[in-house]
C-alpha positions as CSV (number, residue, x, y, z in Angstrom):
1,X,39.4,178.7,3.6
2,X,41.2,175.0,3.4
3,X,39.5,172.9,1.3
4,X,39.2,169.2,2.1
5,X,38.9,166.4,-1.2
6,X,36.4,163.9,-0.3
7,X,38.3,161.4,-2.2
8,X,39.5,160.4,0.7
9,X,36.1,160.1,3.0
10,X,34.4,158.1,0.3
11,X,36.6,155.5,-0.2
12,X,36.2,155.0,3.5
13,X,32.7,154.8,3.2
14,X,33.1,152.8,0.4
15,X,35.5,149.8,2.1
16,X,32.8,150.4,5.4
17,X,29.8,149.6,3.1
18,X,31.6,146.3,1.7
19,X,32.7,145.1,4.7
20,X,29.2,145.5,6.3
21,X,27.6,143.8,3.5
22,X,25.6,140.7,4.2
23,X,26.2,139.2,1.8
24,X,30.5,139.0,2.2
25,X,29.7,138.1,6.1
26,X,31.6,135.6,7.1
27,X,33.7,135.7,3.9
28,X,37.3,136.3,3.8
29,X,39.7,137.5,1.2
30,X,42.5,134.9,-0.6
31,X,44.3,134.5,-3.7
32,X,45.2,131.8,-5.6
33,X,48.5,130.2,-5.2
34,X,48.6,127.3,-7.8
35,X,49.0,127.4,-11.4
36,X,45.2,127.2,-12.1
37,X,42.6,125.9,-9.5
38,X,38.8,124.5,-10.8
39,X,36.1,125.9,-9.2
40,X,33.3,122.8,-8.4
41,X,29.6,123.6,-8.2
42,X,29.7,121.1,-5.6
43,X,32.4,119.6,-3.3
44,X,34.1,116.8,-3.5
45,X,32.2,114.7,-4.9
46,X,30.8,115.9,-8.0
47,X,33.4,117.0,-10.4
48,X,31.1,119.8,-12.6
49,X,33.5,123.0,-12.7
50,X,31.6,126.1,-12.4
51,X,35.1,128.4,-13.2
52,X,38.9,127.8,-13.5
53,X,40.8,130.4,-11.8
54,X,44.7,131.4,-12.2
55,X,47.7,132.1,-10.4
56,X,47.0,135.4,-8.5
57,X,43.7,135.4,-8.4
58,X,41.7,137.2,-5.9
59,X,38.5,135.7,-4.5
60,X,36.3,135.7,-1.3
61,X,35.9,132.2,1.2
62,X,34.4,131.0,4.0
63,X,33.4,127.8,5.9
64,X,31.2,125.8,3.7
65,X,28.4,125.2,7.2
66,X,27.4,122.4,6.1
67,X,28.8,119.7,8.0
68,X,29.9,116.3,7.1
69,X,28.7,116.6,3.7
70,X,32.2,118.5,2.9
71,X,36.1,118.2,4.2
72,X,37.3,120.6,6.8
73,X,40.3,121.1,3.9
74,X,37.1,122.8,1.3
75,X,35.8,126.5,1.3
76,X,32.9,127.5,-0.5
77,X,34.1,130.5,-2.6
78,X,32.9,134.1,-4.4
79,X,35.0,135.0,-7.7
80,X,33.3,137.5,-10.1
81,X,29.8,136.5,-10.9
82,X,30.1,132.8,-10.2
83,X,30.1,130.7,-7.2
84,X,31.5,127.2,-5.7
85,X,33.8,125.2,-3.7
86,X,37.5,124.7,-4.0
87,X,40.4,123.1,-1.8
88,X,41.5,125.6,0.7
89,X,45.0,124.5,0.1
90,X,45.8,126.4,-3.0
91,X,44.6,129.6,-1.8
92,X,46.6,132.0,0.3
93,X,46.3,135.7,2.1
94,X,47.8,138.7,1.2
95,X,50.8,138.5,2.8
96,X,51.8,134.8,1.0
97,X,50.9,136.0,-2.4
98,X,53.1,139.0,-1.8
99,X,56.0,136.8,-0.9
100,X,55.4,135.2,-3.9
101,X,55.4,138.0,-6.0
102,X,58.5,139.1,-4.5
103,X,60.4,135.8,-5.2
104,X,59.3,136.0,-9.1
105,X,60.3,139.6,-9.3
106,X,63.9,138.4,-7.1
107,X,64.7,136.2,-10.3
108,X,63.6,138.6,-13.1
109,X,66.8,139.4,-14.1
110,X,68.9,136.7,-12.8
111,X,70.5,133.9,-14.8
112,X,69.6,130.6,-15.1
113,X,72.3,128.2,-13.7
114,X,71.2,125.3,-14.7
115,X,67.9,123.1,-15.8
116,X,66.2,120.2,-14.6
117,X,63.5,118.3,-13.0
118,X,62.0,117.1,-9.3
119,X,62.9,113.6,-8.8
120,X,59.9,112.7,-6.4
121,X,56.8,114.5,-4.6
122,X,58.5,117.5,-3.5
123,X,57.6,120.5,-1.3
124,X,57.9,123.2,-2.7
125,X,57.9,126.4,-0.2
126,X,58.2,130.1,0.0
127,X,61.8,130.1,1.9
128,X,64.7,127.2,2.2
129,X,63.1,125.8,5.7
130,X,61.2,122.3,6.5
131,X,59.0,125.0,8.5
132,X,58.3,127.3,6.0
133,X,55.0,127.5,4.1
134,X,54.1,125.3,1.4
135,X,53.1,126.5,-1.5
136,X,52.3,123.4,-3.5
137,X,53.3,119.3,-3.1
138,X,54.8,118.7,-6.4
139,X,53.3,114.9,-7.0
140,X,54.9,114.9,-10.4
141,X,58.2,115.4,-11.9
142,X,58.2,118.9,-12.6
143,X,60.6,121.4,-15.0
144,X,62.8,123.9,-12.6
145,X,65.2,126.2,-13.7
146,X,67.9,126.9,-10.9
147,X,68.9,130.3,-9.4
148,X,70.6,129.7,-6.5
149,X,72.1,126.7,-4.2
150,X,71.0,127.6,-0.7
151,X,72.4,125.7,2.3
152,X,70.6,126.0,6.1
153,X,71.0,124.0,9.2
154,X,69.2,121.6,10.2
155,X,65.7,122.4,12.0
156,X,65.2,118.8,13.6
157,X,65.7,119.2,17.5
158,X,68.6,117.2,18.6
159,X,70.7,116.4,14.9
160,X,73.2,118.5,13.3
161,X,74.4,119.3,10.3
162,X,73.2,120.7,7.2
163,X,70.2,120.9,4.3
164,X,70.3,122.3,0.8
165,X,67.3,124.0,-0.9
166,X,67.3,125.4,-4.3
167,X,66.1,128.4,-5.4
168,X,63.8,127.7,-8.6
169,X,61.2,128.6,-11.1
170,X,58.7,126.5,-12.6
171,X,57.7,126.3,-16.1
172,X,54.4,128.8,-14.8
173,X,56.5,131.5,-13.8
174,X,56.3,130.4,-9.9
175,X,59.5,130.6,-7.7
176,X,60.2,129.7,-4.5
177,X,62.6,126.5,-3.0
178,X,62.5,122.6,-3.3
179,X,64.7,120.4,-1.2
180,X,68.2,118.8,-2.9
181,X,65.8,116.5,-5.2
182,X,66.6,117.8,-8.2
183,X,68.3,115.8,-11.7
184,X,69.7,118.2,-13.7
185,X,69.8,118.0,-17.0
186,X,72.6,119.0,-19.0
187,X,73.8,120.4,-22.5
188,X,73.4,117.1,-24.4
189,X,77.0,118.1,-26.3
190,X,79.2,118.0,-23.4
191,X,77.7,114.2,-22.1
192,X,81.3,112.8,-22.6
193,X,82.7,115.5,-20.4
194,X,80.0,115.9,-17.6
195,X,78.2,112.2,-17.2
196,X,80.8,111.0,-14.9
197,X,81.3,113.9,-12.7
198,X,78.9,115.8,-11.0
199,X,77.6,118.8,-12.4
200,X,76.4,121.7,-10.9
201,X,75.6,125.1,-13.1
202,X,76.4,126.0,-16.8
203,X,76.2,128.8,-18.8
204,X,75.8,129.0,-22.5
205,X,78.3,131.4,-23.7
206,X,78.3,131.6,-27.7
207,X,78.4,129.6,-30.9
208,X,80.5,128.9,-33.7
209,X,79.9,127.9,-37.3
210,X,81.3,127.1,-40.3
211,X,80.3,128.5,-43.1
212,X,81.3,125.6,-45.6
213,X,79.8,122.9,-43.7
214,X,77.4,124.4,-41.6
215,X,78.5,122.5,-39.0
216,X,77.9,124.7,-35.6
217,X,78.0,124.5,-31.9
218,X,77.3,126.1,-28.6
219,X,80.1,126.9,-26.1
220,X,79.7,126.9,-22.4
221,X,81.5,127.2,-19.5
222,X,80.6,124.3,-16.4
223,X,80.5,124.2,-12.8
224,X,81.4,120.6,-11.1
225,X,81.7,119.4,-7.8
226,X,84.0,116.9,-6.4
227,X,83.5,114.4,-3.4
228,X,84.4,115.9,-0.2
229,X,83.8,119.0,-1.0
230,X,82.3,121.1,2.2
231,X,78.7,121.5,2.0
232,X,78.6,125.1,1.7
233,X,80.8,125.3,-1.2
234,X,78.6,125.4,-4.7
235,X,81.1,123.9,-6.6
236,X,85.0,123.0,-6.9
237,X,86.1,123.0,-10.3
238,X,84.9,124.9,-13.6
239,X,85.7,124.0,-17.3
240,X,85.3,125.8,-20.3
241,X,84.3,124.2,-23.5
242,X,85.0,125.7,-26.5
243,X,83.7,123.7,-30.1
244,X,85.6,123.5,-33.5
245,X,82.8,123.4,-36.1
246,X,84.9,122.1,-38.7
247,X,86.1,118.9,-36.6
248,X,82.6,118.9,-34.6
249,X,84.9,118.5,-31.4
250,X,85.1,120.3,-28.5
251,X,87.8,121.5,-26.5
252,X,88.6,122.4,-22.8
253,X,89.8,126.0,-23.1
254,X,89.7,126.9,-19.5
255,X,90.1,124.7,-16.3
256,X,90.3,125.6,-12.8
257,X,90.2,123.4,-9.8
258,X,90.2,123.4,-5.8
259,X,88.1,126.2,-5.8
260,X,85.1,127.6,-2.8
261,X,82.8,128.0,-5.8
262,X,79.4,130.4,-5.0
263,X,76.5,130.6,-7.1
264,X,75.8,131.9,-9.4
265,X,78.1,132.4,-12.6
266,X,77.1,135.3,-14.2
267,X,78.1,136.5,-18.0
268,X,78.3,139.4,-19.1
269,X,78.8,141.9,-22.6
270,X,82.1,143.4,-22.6
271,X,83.7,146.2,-24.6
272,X,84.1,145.1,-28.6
273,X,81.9,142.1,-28.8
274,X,83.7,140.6,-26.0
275,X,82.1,138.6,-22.7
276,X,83.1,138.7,-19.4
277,X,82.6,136.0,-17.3
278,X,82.2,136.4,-13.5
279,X,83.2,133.4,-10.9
280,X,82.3,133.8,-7.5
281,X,85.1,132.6,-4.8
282,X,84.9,132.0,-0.9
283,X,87.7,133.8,0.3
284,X,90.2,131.3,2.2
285,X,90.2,132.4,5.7
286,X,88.2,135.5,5.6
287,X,84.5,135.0,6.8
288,X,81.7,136.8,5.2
289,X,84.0,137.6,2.0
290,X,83.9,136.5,-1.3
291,X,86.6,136.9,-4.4
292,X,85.0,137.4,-7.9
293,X,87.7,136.4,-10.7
294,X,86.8,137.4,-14.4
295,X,87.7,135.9,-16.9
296,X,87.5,136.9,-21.2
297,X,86.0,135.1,-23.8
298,X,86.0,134.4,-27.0
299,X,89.8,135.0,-27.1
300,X,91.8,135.3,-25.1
301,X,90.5,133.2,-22.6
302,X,92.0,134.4,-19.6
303,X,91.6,136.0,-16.2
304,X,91.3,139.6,-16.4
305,X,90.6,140.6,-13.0
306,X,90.3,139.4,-9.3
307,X,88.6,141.4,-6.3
308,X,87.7,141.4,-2.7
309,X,83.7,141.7,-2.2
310,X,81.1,141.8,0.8
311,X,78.7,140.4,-2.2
């Protein structure tokens, strides 16, 4: 005779019996979407926090029924044993915490490109789109680190043209995209080389030292961009700095111009202790493909291979 588990049946009952409680009617599940989010005993006038929740966080919420005495933005929330009122705006469902989720796992093992900070309030969102949901209003100037250089075309009806978003990570581990509003902040060493141009990605490569003095430095290779460069080119030129610790000077090693430059620049170990460093390339006159050059470090630095991709 087939036996049945009743595993199965009980979890059923189980889910049935909570969703039929009275006392989660009317209450709907979301999950906190900012970094941390107080939790008042009362809302929103008196500031006494009954709980701080974090990034992730699963709670239950509903209307607060009780009028004018609270803003339509406010729900009146369950978390754990405790109870209270928060802004609705930095919860979310299941499907945008998800999204989320994704977008911090996307960047796990991806290279930083650059560094910087917001310059004004700035929306940060779940995709590169004016329409897309916001995650939170950055009102401060706030840390990013920069994956990617994402360019769309415009939503407004009637114009033409294009935006660029940024694909970026704040200091809490939250990813998603901000608007071009961004001042990056470069490797203080190279200022003589990169404050008059415009720079756009850099990778730390290595360092040198001298033993006698020292005296030590880092090497890096940098992505610039020249004006009238087409919009959906990253960058046009890269340069790549190598430092002699017993003069404290650097040098330009490596530099390549008029280039269809694609995020992002990626290094990686090589056989013996060497690097490999990967540039990404629209290819002239072939839509939808891209050429990656490498290129060796420490020495020689030169270009050791060049292929056709779809990547």
């Amino acid at each position: 005779m087939r036996r049945t588990s009743l595993v199965p049946c009980i979890l059923v009952l189980l889910t049935l019996a909570t969703a039929c409680n009275p006392k989660n009617k009317g209450f709907e599940h979301y999950w906190v979407i900012s970094q941390e989010l107080d939790v008042l005993t009362s809302a929103p006038r008196e500031r006494k926090v009954a709980g701080t929740l974090k990034f992730g966080d699963e709670v239950v919420g509903r209307e607060p029924n009780l009028g004018a005495v609270i803003p339509k933005e406010w729900l009146e929330i369950k978390f754990g044993d405790g109870r209270g009122f928060v802004d609705r705006t930095h919860l979310g469902d299941k499907a945008m915490i998800d999204e989320m989720n994704g977008l911090i796992a996307s960047v796990k093992e991806s290279q930083v490109q650059a560094t910087g900070e917001t310059r004004k309030k700035t929306p940060f969102r779940l995709r590169p789109s004016t329409s897309s949901q916001m995650i939170e209003l950055l009102k401060k100037p706030a840390k990013v680190e920069v994956f990617e250089r994402v360019v769309v075309d415009k939503e407004k009806k009637g114009t033409s043209g294009k935006d660029v978003w940024y694909k970026v990570r704040l200091e809490d581990g939250r990813t998603g995209y901000v608007p071009d509003v961004i001042s990056l902040s470069t490797p203080g060493a190279l200022d003589q080389y990169t404050a008059a141009r415009e720079t756009v990605a850099w990778r730390e490569l290595g360092e040198k030292e001298d033993p006698a003095s020292g005296s030590k430095g880092k090497e890096y290779i940098v992505a610039y961009i020249s004006a009238g460069t087409p919009v959906d080119v990253d960058f046009s030129r890269i340069e790549l700095y190598t430092f002699d610790p017993k003069s404290r000077q650097y040098a330009t090693s490596l530099a390549k111009g008029g280039i269809l430059g694609k995020l992002p620049i990626t290094v990686k170990d090589g056989d013996d202790g060497m690097k490999i460093i990967e540039v990404r390339l629209l290819a002239k006159d072939k839509p939808g493909k891209f050429l990656i050059q490498e290129y060796s470090y420490p020495k020689p630095i030169k270009m050791i291979r060049e292929y056709e991709t779809d990547k």
